[in-house]
N, C-alpha and C positions, 0 to 999 in steps of 0.2 A: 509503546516503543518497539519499534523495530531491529530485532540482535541481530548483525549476523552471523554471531555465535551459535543461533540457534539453530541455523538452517546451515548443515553441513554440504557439500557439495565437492567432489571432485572432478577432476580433468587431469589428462596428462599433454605433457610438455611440447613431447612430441611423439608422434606413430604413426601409423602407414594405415590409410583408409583404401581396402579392397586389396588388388592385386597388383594394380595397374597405374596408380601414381601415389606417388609418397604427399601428406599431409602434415602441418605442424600448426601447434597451436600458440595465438600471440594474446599476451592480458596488457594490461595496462588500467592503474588506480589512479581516480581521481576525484576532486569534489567536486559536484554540479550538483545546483539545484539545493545546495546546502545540508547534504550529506555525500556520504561514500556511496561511488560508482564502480564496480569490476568489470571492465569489459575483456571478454574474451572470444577469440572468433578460431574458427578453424580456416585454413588459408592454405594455398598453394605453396609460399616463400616467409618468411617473417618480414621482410620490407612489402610485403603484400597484404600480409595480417595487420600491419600497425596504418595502413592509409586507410583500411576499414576501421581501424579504431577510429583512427581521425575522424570518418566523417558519421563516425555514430554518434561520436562526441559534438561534433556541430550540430545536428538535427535535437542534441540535449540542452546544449544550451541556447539553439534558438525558440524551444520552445521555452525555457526558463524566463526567456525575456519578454515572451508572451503573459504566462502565467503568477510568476513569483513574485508574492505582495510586499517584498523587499525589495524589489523596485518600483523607483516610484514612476517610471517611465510605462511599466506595463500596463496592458489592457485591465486586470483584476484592480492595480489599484486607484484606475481611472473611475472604474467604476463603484468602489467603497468612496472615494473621494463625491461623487455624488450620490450620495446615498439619499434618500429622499428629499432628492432637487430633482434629479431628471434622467430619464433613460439614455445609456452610454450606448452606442452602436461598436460593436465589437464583429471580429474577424467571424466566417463560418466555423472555423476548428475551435471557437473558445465557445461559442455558441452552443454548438454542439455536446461538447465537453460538461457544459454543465447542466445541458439541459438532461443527458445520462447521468448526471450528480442526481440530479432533482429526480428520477424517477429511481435511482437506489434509495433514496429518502425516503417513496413512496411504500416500496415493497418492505421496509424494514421500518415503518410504524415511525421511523423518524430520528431513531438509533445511528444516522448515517445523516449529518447535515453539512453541506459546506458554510452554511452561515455559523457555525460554530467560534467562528474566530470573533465572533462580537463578545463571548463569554468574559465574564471580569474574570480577572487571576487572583480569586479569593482563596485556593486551593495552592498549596506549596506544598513543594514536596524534597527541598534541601535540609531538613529537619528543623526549620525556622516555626513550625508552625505548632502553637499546644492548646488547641481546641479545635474544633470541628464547626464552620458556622452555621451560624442562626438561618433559619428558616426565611428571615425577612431580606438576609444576605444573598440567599439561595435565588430568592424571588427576583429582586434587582440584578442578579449575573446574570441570569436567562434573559432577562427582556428583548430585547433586540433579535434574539434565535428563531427563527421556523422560516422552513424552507419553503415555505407554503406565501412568503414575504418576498421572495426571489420573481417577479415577473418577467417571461418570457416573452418579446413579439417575433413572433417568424415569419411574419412580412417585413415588418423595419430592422431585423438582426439585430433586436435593442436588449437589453439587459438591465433590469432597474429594480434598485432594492428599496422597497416599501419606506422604510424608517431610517429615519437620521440616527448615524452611529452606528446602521446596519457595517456589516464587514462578513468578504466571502475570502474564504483561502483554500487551494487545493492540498494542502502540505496530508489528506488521508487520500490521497487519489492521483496527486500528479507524478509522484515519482512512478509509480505503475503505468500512468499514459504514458511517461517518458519513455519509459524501459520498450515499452510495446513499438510506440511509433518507433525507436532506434532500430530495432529486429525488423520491423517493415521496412524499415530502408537499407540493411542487411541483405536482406532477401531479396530486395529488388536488385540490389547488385551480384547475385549468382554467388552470395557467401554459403558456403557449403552446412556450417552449421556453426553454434557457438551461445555463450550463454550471457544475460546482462545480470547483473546483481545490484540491487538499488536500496544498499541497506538492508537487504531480506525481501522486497519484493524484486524477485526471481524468475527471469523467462527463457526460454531455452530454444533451439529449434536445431534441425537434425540430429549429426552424431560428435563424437568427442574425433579424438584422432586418429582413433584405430579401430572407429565403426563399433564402437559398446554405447550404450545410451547414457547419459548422462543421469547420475543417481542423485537423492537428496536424505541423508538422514534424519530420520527425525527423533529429538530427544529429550529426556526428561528432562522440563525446565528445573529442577531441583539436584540434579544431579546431571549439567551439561556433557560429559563425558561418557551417556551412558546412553547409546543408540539402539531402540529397541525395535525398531525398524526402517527396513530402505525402499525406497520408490523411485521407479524409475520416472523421470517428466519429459516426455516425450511430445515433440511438438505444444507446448504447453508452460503454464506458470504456477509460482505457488508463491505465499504472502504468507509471514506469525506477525501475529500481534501480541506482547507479552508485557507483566509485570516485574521484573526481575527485580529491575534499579529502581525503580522510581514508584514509592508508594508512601505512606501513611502509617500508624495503628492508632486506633481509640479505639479503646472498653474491647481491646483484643480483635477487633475486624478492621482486615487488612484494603486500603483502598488504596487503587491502584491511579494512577496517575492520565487512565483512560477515561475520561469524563464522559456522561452521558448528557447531552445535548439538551435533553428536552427536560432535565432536572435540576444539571448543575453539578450533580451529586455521582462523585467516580465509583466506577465500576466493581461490582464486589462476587465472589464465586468464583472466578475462572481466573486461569495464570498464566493460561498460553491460549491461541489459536490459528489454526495454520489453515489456510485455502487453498484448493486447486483447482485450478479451470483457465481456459482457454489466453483468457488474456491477461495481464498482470494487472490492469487497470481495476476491473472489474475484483479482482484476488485482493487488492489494497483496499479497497472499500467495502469490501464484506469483511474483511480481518477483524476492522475496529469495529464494524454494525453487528455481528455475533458474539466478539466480547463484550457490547455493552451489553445484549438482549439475553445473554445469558446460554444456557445447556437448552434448556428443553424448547424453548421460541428459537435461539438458532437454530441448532439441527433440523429443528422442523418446516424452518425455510431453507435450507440450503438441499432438502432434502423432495423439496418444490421446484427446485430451478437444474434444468438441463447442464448435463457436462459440470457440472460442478460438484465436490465433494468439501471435508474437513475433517480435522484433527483435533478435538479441544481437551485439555487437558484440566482439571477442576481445581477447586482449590486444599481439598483434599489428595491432588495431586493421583488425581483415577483420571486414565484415559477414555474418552470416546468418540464415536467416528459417525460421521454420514454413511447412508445405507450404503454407497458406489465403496466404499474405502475396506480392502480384503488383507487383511493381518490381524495375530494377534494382541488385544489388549490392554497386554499386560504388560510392565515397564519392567 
């Protein structure tokens, strides 16, 4: 689950960027994409600030209606609708879109699937549930899962999923393409700077509005009020993935509501993880592929991949960091 309670973030309202023209900042909350969106821009005028809301808000929900498998008009669920019948011809940007799914899949052993959503909901986590299932339960929820089942053609732009009852959904990845592609469209219109928030996946680009960088706290998930240090994100994004609300206990271990793809079986060890790099897309999809994989095979890939850093917090509630990441600690 994505807080974003967790990820602390200020801006001011209004203030004077450099010397030479006065700047203010315009927000505006909304639902797209079937969570909370913050957008916030730095702008000339506030009736100037809020038509770039507007049209960062259209470029969100026109991709929504590309991607979101709660429509049944989209591309995605044209294509789970013929799941082993026949290859769906799909737009270049969805194409694309998943075919960088399918090779974060690749780098993270599998810990990162968009065919996840074939998963049975054997797992609850409203407190409805007082056992842990069976192994043969386990067996039968995975079936349908491996991304390795997703075939690509990039000659015919086809998309076609192996098995009947396969199912793909962006819901660890699109909110962060969304948040990215809106800032692209941002910047192409000479927005000076301004930040998007997509639930916690988090993109930012230049200054606030009196030219200080835009900071992000980050804090004990156990004690949210307790910020043990700030970063600034500069031209850049950042993503947590956390258990806060939503988990389990049997026989005392605590399982989190993060399910790991290639087992069935949710995530256990880690309580938070926060990503930083370049684009929020890529920040949402390592979020959940380093909580599943755990301390030591995360950081050890994130600590493989350029421009990229993290935050992970254990379940002993001890901090640690990717080599790039310079603070102390200690909470």
């Amino acid at each position: 689950m994505r807080l974003l309670s967790y990820i602390l973030f200020c801006f001011l309202t209004v203030g004077v960027f450099g010397q030479e023209k006065q700047y203010v900042t315009s927000s505006k909350t909304l639902k797209l994409l079937g969570t909370r969106f913050d957008i916030t821009v730095v702008a000339s005028n506030q009736d100037m600030g809020q038509i770039n809301i507007d049209e960062a808000t259209a470029e969100i929900r026109r991709i929504e209606a590309l991607i979101s498998s709660w429509n049944p008009d989209s591309q995605t669920s044209l294509i789970n609708k013929n799941a082993g019948i026949r290859p769906v011809k799909v737009s270049l940007e969805v194409f694309q879109l998943i075919d960088r799914a399918k090779q974060i899949s690749e780098i993270t052993d599998g810990a990162f699937d968009i065919s996840y959503a074939s998963l049975d909901e054997i797992w609850k986590f409203d407190g409805a549930m007082k056992r842990k299932p069976t192994d043969a339960e386990l067996e039968k929820s995975i079936a349908k899962i491996g991304y390795q089942k997703i075939i690509l053609n990039e000659n015919d732009q086809t998309v076609f999923l192996r098995e009947k009852g396969m199912k793909i959904s962006f819901g660890a990845i699109g909110k962060g393409y969304a948040a990215d592609k809106a800032k692209e469209l941002l910047i192409s219109k000479q927005v000076v700077g301004g930040i998007i928030n997509a639930a916690g996946d988090l993109t930012t680009w230049g200054t606030k509005a009196d030219g200080e960088k835009w900071l992000i706290g980050i804090a004990n998930p156990l004690s949210k009020e307790k910020i043990f240090s700030w970063l600034p994100v500069v031209e850049s994004s950042v993503e947590t993935s956390g258990n806060y609300e939503k988990f389990v206990v049997f026989d005392s271990i605590k399982y989190s509501h993060i399910i790991d793809p290639r087992t069935g079986t949710p995530s256990t060890g880690v309580n938070s993880v926060s990503i930083f790099a370049k684009s929020a897309e890529l920040c949402d999809a390592l979020a959940t592929a380093v909580f599943i994989m755990g301390r030591e095979a995360g950081l050890a890939l994130i600590n493989q991949l350029p421009v990229t850093e993290a935050i992970l917090v254990d379940s002993d509630n001890k901090v640690h960091k990717s080599s790039g990441i310079l603070f102390e600690s200690t909470p």
